[in-house]
C-alpha positions in Angstrom: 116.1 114.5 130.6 117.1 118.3 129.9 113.7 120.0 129.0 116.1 121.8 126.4 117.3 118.4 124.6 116.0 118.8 120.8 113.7 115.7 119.6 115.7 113.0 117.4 115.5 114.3 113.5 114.0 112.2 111.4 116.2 110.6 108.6 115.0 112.0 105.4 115.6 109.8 102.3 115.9 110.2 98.5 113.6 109.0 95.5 116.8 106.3 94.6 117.0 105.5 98.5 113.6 104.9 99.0 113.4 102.8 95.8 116.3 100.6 97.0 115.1 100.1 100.1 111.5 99.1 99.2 112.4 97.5 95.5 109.9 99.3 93.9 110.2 101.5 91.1 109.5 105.2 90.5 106.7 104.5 88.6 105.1 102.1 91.3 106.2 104.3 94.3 103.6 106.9 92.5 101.0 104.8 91.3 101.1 103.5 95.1 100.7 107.3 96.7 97.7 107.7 94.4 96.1 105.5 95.7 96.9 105.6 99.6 99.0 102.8 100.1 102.3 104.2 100.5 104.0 107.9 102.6 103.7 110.8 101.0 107.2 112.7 100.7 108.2 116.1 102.0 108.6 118.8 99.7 112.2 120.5 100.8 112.5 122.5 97.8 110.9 123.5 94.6 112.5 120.6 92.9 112.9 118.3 95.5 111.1 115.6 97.7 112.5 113.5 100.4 110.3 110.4 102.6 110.6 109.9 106.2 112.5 107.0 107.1 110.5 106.4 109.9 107.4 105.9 107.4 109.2 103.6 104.9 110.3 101.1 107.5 107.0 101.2 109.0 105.7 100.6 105.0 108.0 98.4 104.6 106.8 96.3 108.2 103.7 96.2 107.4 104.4 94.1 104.1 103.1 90.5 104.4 106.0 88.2 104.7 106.8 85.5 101.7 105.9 82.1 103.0 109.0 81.4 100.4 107.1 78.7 98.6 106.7 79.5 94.8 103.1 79.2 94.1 101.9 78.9 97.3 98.2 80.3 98.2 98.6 83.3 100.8 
């Protein structure tokens, strides 16, 4: 490997991106920061926030799967 070679860049993903992706809302995504259980964004501008991609998948993993049975104890 070329000791020059630039690490891969992280994909950085929008408020409506990140909602789509985890199906939560705006409101929940925040109420979940506050309390710890979901990435913090990246400021990239006064205005502006972006999340890691690498962090929401890994959010997202970590989610317990749906046994698909409605009503069923987990």
């Amino acid at each position: 490997m070329n000791d020059n070679a630039l690490p891969p860049v992280a994909q950085l993903l929008s408020r409506v991106q990140v909602e789509r992706l985890t199906g939560l809302s705006t409101r929940s995504l925040y109420r979940a920061m506050r309390r710890g259980a979901f990435p913090e964004p990246l400021r990239v501008s006064t205005r502006s926030v972006r999340w890691r991609n690498d962090e929401i998948q890994a959010w997202i993993e970590e989610r317990p799967r749906s046994s698909g049975i409605v009503g069923a104890a987990a």
